[in-house]
N, C-alpha and C positions, 0 to 999 in steps of 0.2 A: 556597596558591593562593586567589586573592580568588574572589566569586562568581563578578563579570564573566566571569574567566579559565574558571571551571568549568564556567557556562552556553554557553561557546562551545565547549571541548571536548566537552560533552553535547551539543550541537545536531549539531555535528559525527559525533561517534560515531553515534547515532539514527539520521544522515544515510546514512551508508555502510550500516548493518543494513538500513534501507527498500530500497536499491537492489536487495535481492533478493528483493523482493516482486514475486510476478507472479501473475496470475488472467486469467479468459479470460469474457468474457460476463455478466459479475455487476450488481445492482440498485445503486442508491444505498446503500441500509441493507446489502447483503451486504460491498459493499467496503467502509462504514466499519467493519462487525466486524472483516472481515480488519486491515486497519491497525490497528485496537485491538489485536487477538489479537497482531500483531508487535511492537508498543511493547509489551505484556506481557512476550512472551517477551526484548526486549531489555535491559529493567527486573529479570528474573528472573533472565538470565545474568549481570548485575553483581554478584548477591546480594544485591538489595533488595528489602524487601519489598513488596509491590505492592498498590493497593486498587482496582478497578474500581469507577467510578460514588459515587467518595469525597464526602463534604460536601465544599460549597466554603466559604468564607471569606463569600461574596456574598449576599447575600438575596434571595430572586425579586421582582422587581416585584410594588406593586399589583393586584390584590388577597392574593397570596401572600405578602407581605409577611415572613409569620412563617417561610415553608419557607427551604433554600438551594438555590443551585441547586447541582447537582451537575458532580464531573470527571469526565473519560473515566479517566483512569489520575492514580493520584496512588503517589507511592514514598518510603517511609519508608527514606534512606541510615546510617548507623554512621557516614562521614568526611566529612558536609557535610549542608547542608540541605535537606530534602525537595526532589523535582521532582512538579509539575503538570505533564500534558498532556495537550491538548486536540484531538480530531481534528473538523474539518469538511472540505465538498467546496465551502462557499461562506463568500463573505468577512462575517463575522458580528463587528458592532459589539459587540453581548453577550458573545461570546466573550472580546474584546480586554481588555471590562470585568473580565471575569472573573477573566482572566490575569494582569492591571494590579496587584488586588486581593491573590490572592495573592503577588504578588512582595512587596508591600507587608506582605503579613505576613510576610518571609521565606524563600518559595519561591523555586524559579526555575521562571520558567513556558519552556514549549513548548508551538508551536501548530504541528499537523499538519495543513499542509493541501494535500489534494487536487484536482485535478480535469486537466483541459486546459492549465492556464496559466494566463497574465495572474491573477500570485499579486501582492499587494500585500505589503510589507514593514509589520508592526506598529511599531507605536512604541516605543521602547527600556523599560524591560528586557526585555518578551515576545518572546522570537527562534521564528521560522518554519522550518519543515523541509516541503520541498517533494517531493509524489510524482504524476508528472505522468501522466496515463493517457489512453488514447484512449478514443471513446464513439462511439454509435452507435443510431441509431432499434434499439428492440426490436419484437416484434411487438404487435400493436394490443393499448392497452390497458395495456400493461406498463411502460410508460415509455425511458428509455435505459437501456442498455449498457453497459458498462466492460471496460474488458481494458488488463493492463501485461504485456506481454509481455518487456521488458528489451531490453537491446543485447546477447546472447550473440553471440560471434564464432561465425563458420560451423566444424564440424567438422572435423577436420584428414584428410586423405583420404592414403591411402597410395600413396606414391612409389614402390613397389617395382613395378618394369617386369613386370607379369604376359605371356602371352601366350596367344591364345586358340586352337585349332587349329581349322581350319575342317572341319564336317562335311556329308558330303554327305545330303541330302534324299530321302524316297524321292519319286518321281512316278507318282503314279497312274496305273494301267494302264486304269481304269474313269471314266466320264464318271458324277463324285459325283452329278449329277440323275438317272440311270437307275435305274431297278430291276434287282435281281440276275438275273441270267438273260436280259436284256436286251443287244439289241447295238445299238450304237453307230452 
């Protein structure tokens, strides 16, 4: 299988394991762990092995010149060559570089990214994997909100004809506002 073909099965797979990612009320920085934490454990159930926050290939800009910048997840495969990926919540030119970079040195990159929508498609070899969430004012001070709650289908409700017998009530012999001993 050529890379192409692999990095679109990988994009693909990645794809379907995010769908069942859900949280409820989380910060910017909380859900990009969660999505990291998931691309982990999807990278982990393949049997590869996994580096969080691995060198990149890429140098940091001016004045850091000499550091690199780092991946989110990088994974060392046995039947093909390393995968880089990368999660943000916004559309990040650096990233792209980043991602470009290691293909170029024979990765294949993935870029995870979050938020509402209106997700831009990279440019070819860097493929995208998209997790869409809803957001919302938090309280003052805290920033927004996130929550992916999923599309689960509603509960399946039992069909079996129950019936209910109707019971009779007692009624009160005493007017409930009096005092005992009291008449009415």
């Amino acid at each position: 299988m050529d890379v192409t073909a692999q990095g679109e099965r990988l994009v693909a797979d990645l794809g379907r394991w995010l769908t069942d990612l859900t949280f409820v009320d989380l910060s910017t920085d909380e859900v990009t762990a969660q999505v990291i934490d998931a691309v982990v454990r999807w990278a982990e159930a393949q049997g590869w092995r996994v580096y969080r926050r691995a060198p990149s290939v890429l140098p940091l800009p001016p004045p850091l010149q000499q550091r690199h910048s780092v991946l989110d997840v990088a994974c060392a495969r046995p039947d093909g060559p390393p995968v880089v990926v990368e999660v943000d919540h916004t559309d990040r030119a650096r990233t792209v570089q980043k991602l470009g970079a290691e293909a170029d040195a024979g990765r294949i990159p993935i870029w995870v990214r979050w938020g509402v929508g209106r997700f831009t498609a990279p440019p070819p070899p860097v493929r995208m994997v998209t997790v869409e969430v809803t957001r919302r004012a938090g309280p003052a001070g805290q920033g927004r909100l996130h929550s992916r709650t999923g599309d689960r289908p509603a509960p399946e409700h039992s069909t079996a004809g129950g019936t209910v017998a109707a019971q009779a009530l007692p009624i009160p012999l005493t007017d409930p506002l009096s005092e005992p001993g009291e008449s009415t």
